[in-house]
SEDREN-847270 format. One record per residue (C-alpha): x, z, y; residue in three letters; residue number from 1. Coordinates in steps of 0.02 Angstrom, whole numbers, plus 50000, padded with zeros to 5 digits. Each point is the difference from the previous one (the first is absolute). Layout:
N
(node (X Z Y) 'ala' NUM)
...
This chain:
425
(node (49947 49852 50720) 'unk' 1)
(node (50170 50108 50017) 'unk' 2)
(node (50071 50109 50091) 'unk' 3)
(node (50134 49888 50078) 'unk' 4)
(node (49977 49948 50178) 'unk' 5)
(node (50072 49964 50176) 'unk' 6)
(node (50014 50136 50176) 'unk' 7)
(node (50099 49957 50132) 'unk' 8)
(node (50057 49845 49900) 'unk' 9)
(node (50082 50063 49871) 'unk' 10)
(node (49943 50015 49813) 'unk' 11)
(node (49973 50188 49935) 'unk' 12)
(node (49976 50039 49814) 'unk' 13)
(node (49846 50143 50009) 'unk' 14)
(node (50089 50102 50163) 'unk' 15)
(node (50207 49942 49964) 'unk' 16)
(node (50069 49858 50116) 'unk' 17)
(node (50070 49882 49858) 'unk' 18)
(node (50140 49973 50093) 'unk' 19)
(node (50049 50184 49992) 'unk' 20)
(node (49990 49973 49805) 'unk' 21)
(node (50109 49827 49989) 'unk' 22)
(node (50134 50108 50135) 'unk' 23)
(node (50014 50116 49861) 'unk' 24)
(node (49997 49929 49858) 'unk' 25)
(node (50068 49816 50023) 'unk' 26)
(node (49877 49857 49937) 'unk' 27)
(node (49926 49911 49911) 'unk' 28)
(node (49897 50146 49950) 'unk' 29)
(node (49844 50030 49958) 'unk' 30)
(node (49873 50078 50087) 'unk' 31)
(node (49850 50101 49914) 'unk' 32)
(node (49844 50117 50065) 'unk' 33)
(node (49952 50115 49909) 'unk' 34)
(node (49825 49998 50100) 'unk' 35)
(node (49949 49820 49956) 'unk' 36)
(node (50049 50041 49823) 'unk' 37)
(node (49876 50162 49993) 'unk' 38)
(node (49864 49892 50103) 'unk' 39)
(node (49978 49845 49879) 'unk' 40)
(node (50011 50124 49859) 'unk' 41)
(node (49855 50098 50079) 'unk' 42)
(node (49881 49828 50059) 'unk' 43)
(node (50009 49945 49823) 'unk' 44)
(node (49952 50161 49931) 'unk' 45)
(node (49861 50029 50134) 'unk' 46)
(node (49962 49823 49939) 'unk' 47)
(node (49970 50012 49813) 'unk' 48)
(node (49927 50189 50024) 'unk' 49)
(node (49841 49926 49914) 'unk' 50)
(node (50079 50004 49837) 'unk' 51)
(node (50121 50095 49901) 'unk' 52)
(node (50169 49907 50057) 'unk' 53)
(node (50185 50032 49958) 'unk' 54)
(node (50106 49906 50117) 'unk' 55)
(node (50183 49967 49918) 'unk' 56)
(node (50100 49934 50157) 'unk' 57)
(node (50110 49867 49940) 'unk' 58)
(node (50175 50069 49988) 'unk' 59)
(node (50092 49829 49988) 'unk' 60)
(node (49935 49968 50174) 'unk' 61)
(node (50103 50139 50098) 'unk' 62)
(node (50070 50118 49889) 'unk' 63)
(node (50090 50121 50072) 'unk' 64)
(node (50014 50186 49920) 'unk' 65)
(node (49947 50081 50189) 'unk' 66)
(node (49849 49884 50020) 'unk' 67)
(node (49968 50032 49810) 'unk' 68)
(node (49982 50191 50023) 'unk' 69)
(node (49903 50003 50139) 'unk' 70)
(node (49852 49862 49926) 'unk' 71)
(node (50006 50124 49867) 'unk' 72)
(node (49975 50130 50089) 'unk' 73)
(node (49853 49932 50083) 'unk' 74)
(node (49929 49975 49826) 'unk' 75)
(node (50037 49823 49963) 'unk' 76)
(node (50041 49919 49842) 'unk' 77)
(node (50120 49877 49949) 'unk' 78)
(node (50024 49823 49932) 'unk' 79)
(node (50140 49972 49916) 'unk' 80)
(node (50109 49833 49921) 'unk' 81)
(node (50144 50073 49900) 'unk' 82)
(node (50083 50164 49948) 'unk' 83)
(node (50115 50016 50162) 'unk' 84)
(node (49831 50007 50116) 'unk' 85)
(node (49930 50139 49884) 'unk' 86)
(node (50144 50068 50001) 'unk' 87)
(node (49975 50010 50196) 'unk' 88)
(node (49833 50064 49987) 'unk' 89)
(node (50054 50143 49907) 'unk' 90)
(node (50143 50043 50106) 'unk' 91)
(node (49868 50020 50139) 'unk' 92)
(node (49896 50103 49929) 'unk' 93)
(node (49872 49880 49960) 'unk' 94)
(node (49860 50038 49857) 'unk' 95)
(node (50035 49883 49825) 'unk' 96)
(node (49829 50025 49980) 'unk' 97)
(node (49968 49890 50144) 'unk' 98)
(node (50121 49849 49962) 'unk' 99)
(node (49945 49838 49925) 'unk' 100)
(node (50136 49911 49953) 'unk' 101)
(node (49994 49796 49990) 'unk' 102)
(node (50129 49878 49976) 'unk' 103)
(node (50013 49857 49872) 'unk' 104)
(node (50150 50039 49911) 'unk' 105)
(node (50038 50212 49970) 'unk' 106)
(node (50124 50035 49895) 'unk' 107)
(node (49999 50111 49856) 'unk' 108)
(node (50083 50148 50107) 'unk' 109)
(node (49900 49973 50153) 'unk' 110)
(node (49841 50030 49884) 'unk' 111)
(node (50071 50156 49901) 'unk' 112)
(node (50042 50082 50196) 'unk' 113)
(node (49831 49950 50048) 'unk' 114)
(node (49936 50090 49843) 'unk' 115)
(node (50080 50127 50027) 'unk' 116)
(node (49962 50038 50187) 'unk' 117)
(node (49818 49972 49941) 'unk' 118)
(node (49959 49872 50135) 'unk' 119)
(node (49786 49963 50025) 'unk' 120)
(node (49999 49806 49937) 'unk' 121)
(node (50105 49851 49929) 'unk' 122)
(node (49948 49857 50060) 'unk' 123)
(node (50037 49882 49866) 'unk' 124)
(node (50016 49820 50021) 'unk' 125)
(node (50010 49926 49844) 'unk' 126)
(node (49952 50019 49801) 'unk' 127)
(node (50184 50015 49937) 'unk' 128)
(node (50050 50148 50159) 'unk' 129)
(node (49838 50094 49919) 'unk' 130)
(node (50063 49997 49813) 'unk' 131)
(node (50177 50070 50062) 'unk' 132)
(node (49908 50129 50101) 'unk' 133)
(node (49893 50050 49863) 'unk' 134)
(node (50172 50001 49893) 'unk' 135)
(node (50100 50113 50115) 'unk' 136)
(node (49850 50118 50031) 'unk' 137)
(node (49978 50026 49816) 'unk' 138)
(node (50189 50055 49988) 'unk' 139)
(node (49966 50108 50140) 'unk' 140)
(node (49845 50087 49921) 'unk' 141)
(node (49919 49945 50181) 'unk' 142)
(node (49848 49914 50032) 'unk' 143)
(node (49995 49884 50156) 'unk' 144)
(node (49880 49947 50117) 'unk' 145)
(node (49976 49816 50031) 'unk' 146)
(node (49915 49886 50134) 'unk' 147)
(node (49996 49828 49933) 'unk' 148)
(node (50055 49869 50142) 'unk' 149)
(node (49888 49855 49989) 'unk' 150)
(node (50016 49838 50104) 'unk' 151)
(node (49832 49959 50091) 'unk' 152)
(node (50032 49835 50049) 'unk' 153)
(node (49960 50010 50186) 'unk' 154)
(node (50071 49902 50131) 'unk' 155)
(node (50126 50100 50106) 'unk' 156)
(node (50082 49910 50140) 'unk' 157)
(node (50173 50049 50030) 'unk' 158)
(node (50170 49954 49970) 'unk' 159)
(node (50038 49928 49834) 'unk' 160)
(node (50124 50119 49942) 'unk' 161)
(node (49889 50157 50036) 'unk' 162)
(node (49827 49926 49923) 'unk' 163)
(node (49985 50093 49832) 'unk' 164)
(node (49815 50011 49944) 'unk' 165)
(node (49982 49811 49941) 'unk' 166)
(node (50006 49949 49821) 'unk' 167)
(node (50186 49919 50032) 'unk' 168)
(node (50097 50144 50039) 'unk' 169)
(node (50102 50122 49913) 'unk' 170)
(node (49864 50162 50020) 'unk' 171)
(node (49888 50059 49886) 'unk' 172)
(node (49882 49908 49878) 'unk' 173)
(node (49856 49869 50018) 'unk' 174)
(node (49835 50075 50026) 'unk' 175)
(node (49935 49907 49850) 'unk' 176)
(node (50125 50097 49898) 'unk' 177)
(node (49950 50202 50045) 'unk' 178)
(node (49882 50008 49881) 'unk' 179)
(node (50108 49947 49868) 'unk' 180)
(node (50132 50108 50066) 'unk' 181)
(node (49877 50156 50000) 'unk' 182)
(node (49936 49960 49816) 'unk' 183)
(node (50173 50015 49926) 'unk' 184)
(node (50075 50131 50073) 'unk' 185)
(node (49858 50103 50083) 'unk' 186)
(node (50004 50118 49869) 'unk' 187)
(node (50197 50032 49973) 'unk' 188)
(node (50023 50198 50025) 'unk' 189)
(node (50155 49975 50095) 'unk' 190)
(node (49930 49900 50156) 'unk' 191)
(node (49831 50047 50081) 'unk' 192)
(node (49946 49808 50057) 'unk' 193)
(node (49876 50062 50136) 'unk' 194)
(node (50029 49938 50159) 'unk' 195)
(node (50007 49811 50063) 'unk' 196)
(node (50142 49935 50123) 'unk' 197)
(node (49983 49850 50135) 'unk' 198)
(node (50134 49957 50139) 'unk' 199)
(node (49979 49826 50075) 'unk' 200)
(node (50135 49997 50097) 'unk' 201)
(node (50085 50056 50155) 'unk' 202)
(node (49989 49942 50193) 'unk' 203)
(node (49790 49959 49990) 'unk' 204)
(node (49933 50001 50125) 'unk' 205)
(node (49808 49979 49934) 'unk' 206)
(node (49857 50114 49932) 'unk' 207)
(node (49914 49863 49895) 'unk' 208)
(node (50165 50025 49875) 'unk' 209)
(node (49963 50176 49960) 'unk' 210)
(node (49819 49981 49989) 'unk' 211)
(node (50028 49851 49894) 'unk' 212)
(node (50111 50108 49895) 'unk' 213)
(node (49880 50141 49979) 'unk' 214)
(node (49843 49881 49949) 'unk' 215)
(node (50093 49929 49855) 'unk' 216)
(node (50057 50152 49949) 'unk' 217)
(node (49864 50105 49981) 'unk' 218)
(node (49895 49880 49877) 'unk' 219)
(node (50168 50025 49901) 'unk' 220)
(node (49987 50203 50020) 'unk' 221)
(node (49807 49990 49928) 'unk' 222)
(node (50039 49891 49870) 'unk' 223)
(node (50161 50121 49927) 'unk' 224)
(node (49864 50153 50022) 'unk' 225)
(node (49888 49881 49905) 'unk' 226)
(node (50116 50003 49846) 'unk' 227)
(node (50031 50180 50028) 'unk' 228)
(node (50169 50013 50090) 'unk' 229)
(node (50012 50152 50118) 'unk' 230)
(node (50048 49901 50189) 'unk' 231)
(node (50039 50146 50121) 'unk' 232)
(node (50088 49930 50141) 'unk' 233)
(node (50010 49849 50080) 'unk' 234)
(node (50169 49923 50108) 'unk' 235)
(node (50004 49886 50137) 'unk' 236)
(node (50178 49981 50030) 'unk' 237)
(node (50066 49974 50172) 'unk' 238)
(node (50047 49853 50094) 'unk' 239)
(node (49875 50060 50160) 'unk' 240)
(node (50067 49918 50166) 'unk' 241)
(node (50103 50069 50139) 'unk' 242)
(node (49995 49954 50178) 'unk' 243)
(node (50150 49898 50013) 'unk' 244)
(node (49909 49922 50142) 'unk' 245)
(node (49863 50097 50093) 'unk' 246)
(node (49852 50020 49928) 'unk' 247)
(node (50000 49866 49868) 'unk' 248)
(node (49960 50095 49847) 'unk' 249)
(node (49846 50095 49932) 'unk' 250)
(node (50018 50200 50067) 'unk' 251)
(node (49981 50139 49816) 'unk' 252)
(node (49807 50034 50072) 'unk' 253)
(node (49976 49802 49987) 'unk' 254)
(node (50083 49970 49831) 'unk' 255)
(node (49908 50153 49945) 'unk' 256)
(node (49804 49924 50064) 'unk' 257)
(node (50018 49873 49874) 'unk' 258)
(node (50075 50087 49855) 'unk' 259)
(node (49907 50180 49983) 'unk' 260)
(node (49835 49942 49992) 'unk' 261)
(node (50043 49907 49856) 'unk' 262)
(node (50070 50135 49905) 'unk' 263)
(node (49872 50140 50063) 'unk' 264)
(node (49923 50088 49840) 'unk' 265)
(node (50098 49894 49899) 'unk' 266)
(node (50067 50166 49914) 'unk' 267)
(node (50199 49925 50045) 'unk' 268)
(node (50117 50075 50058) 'unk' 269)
(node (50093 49886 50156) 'unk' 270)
(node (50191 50002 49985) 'unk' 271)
(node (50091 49895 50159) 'unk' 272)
(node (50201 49966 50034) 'unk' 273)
(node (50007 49964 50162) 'unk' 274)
(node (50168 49946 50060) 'unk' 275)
(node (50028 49903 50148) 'unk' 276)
(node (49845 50048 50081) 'unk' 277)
(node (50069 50178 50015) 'unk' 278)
(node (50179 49970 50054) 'unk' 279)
(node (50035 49830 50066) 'unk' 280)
(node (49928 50036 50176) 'unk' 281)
(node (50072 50191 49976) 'unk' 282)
(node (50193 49915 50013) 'unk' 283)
(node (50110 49897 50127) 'unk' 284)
(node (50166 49944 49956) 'unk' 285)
(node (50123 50013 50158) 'unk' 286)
(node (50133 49875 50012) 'unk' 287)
(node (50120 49987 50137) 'unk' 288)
(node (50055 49796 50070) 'unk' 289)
(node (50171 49927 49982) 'unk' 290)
(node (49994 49845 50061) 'unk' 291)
(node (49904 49869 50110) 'unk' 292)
(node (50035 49844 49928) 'unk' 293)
(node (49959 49826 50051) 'unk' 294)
(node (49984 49821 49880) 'unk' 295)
(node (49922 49872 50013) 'unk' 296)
(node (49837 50014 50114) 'unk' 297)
(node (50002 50158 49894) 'unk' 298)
(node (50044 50202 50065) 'unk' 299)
(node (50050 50128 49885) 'unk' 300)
(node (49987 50178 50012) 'unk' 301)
(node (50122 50060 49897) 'unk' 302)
(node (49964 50176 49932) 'unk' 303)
(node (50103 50142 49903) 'unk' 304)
(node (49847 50027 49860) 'unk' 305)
(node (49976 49863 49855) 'unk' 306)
(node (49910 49911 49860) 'unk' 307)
(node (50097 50148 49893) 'unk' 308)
(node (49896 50133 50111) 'unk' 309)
(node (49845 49896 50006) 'unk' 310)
(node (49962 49882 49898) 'unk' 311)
(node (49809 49949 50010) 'unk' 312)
(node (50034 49873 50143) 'unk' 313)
(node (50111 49883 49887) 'unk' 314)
(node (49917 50029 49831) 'unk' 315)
(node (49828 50017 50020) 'unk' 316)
(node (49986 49905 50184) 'unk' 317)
(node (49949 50170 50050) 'unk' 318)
(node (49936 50018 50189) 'unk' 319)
(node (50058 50150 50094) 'unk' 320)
(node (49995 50031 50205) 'unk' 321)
(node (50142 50026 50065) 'unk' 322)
(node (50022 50066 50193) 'unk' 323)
(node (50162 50081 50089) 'unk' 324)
(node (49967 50190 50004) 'unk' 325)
(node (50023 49984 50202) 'unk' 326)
(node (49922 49887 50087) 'unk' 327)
(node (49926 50021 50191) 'unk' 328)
(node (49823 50056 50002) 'unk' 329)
(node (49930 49823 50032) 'unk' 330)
(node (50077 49933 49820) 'unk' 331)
(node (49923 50147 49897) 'unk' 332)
(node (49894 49923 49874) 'unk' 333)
(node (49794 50025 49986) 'unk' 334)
(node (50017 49951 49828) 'unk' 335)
(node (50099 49916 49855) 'unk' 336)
(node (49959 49836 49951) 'unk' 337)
(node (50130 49852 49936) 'unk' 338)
(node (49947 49876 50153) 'unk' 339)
(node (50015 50130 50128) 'unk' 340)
(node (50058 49931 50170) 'unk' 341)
(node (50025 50115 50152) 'unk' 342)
(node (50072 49926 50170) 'unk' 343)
(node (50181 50051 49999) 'unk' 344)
(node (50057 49960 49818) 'unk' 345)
(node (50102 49861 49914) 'unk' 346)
(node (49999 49922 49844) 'unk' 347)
(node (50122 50068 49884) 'unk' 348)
(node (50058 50007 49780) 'unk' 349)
(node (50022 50177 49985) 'unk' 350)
(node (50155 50001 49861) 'unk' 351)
(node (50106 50115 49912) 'unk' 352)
(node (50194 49974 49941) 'unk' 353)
(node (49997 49976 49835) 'unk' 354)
(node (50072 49848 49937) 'unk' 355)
(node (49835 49903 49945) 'unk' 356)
(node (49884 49869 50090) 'unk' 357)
(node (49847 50099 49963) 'unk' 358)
(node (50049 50159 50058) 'unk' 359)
(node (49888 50011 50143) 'unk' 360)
(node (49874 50124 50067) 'unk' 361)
(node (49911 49847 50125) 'unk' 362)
(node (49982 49824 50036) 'unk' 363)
(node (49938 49956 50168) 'unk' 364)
(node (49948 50144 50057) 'unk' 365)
(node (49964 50057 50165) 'unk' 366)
(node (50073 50170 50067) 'unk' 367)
(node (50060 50056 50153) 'unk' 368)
(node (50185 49955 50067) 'unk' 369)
(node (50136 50110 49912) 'unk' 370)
(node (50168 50024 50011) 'unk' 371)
(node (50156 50070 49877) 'unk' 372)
(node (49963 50194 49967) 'unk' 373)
(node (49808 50005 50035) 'unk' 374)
(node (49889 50045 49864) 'unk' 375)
(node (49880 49909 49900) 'unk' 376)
(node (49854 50086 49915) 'unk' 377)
(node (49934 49906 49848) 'unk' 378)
(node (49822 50061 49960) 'unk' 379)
(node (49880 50043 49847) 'unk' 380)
(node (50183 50021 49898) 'unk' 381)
(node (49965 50166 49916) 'unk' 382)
(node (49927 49901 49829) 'unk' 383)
(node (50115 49910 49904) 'unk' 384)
(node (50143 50013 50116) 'unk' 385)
(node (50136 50128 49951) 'unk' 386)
(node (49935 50013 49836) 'unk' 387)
(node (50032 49804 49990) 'unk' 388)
(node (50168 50015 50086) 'unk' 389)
(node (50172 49965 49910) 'unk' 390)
(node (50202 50012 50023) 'unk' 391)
(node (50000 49840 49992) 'unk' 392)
(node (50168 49910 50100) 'unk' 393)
(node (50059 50162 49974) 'unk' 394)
(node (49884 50087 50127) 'unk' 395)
(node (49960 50173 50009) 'unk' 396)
(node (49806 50044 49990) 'unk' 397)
(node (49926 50051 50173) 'unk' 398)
(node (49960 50186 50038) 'unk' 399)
(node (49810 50066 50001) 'unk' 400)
(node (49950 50100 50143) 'unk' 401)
(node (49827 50115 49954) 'unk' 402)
(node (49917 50040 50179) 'unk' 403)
(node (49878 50144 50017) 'unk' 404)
(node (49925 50027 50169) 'unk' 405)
(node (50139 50033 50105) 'unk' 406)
(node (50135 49982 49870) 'unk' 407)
(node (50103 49912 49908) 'unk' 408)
(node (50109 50009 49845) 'unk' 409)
(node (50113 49914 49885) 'unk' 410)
(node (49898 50000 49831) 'unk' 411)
(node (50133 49876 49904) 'unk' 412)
(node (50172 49976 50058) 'unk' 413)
(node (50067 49830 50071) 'unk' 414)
(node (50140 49948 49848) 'unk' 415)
(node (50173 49985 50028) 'unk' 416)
(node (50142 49879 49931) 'unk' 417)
(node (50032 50108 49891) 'unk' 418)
(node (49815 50033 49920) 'unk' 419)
(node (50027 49813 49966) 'unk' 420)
(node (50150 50017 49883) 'unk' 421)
(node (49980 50178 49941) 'unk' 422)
(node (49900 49992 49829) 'unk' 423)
(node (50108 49821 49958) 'unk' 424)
(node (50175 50133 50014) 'unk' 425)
C-alpha cells in the first residue's frame, strides 16, 4: 500500500527514521516517498495496458514542483485546474501535450497561457466557457482541442461537497444536452470537440460508479459518430479511492476489470486523472504534541500541527489514522482502520491550537498513551493536505520532506514570519 512502516517500533519513511527528519527540520512537516508515488503510477499503468491510456495525475492533489518532475519523468501526464498548476507543470518539465485542463470557471488569461503552452485537452464544462474558448483561440490563430464534460447521472456515494457527476452540481452539462452541444459547435475551426469528459467525484470507494459511467457514455459516443462528429478520446476523471483505512477500496487492477472490457475495440482512446489514489497513501504529516489536556470525561492531545495544515478532518469529516511514530513493539499497528483498539491505548481528541472548535484531527480515537514532545504521525495525508493548507491565524505553512530510499530532503521550505508579511510590505 506504501512504503511507510514500523522496525524496532519506530515509523521509517522508505529506509529514514522519521524522527531523524522532524530532529532536523522541526514539525509539522510533511512526509513524502517517492517510491509509493512511482508504484501507484506504475499499477495503474500495468492496469489499463489493454488500451491506449494517458494518465494526467491530478496536480491539485499534491503539487509540489520535485514530485512534479519526477511523475514526469516517469512519463506521466497531468491534470490541471487553473493557470498556476500549469504553470507548475511546466516548471517541471512536464509535456503540454499531456495536460488536460478542467475547472469551471478559467479566465480569459489562464486560456490564452494554456493556448499558448499547447496543452492536449480543455475540458469544458459549460456552453458559454466553449464560446469564449472558441473566441480567444480565433484571436490566437489556434485551434483547440476539446473533451466535452458530460454529467452521467450515476450515484456516487461520498461526501456531499466532493460529489460532482450528478445533474445538481456546478460540472459540466446534462447528458441530454451533448448532442446539442456537439451540433452547434462541432464544426467551429477553432476548437476540435472530440473527446468526452466524466468525473463523478472524489473519495469512491465503488466500481459500479465507473462502470455506470462508462455504459451511459458510450451509447452517447455512437450516437455523435452517428451524426458524424469525430470522438477520439474518452475521460474518466479521477476520484478512485485511497486506503485511508486498510484495504477498503478497489486496487488499479480491480477498477481496471470492470472498465477495459468495456472500452476494448471501442477505437477510444482512455484518458484517467488519478489523484488521491497516487499520493494520499505516498504522504504522512508529522506533528509534534503540546499538551495533554483533560475536560470533562474528555482527554485532549494537544498537538503543534492544525486545521491550517490539514484540513480534511474538519471540512470534509475526513478519516485519517493517526499513531505516535514510537511506540513499543506490542502497540505497532497490523493495520489502519477508524475502530481500531489494541490493549494499551486510551481514548483521546487529537487537536491542534488554532483558535476554532472544529479544528481537530480526531474525536474519540484510540491511540497509544503520549506525552508532551512525542510525535504523532497522521496517515494517507499526501492528497489534499499541503496543497489545501493556509496562513491562516497567521501560521506559517509546514515544510515538505521528499524521501528516497535512504534519504531525505527539504523539497519546499517551512515559511517564516516574515514570508507572512513580505508581499503585503
Amino acid at each position: 500500500m506504501d512504503c511507510f512502516s514500523y522496525k524496532n517500533g519506530s515509523l521509517l519513511a522508505e529506509n529514514v527514521r522519521v524522527e531523524e527528519i522532524a530532529g532536523e527540520v522541526g514539525t509539522p512537516v510533511y512526509i513524502y516517498s517517492k517510491a509509493t508515488f512511482l508504484d501507484h503510477l506504475q499499477k495503474i499503468r500495468q492496469a489499463y495496458g489493454g488500451l491506449d491510456t494517458m494518465i494526467c495525475y491530478s496536480v491539485k492533489a499534491c503539487g509540489n514542483v520535485n514530485i512534479l518532475r519526477f511523475m514526469a519523468d516517469a512519463g506521466s501526464g497531468f491534470d490541471v485546474v487553473s493557470g498556476g498548476e500549469l504553470y507548475r507543470v511546466l516548471q517541471a518539465g512536464g509535456d503540454p501535450s499531456k495536460v488536460v485542463y478542467a475547472g469551471v470557471g478559467k479566465t480569459d488569461t489562464e486560456i490564452t497561457e494554456a493556448l499558448d503552452a499547447g496543452i492536449g485537452y480543455f475540458n469544458i464544462e459549460s456552453e458559454a466557457e466553449l464560446e469564449n474558448l472558441i473566441r480567444l483561440a480565433a484571436q490566437r490563430g489556434k485551434q483547440a482541442k476539446v473533451a466535452l464534460r458530460v454529467n452521467p447521472d450515476v450515484e456516487y456515494k461520498t461526501h456531499a461537497f466532493i460529489t460532482t457527476g450528478k445533474k445538481e452540481t456546478k460540472f459540466g452539462v446534462d447528458i441530454e444536452r451533448a448532442m446539442k452541444v456537439f451540433a452547434d459547435y462541432g464544426e467551429n475551426t477553432a476548437v476540435n470537440l472530440c473527446a468526452l469528459h466524466v468525473h463523478l467525484g472524489s473519495g469512491g470507494k465503488k466500481i459500479d460508479p465507473y462502470v455506470g459511467a462508462v455504459e451511459k457514455i458510450l451509447p452517447l459516443i455512437d450516437r455523435l459518430r452517428g451524426k458524424g462528429h469525430t470522438i477520439e478520446a474518452v475521460d474518466l476523471g479521477g476520484g478512485y479511492g485511497a486506503d485511508y483505512e486498510s484495504d477498503t477500496v478497489p486496487s488499479a487492477a480491480e477498477y481496471a476489470a470492470g472498465i477495459v472490457p468495456l472500452l476494448k475495440d471501442k477505437d477510444l482512446r482512455l484518458i484517467l486523472e488519478p489523484g488521491k489514489s497516487i499520493c494520499a497513501n505516498a504522504g504522512i504529516m508529522l506533528t509534534r504534541v503540546l499538551y495533554i489536556k483533560r475536560g470533562g470525561r474528555k482527554k485532549f492531545v494537544i498537538a503543534d500541527a492544525g486545521m491550517n495544515d490539514l484540513i480534511r478532518p474538519s471540512l470534509y469529516d475526513a478519516f485519517h489514522f493517526i499513531w505516535p511514530a514510537k511506540v513499543d513493539e506490542k502497540l505497532v499497528p497490523r493495520q489502519r482502520s477508524e475502530d481500531l483498539k489494541i490493549d494499551g491505548t486510551e481514548v483521546v481528541d487529537i487537536v491542534g491550537p488554532i483558535c476554532e472548535g472544529a479544528d481537530f484531527f480526531a474525536k474519540d480515537r484510540a491511540i497509544p498513551p503520549t506525552e508532551r514532545g512525542d510525535l504523532l504521525s497522521i496517515f494517507s495525508a499526501g492528497a489534499y493536505g499541503f496543497t489545501m493548507s493556509s496562513n491562516y491565524n497567521a501560521r506559517g505553512r509546514a515544510a515538505e520532506v521528499l524521501v528516497d530510499g535512504g534519504k531525505f530532503t527539504v523539497v519546499r521550505k517551512r515559511e517564516t514570519y516574515n514570508d507572512l508579511i513580505v508581499l503585503e510590505r
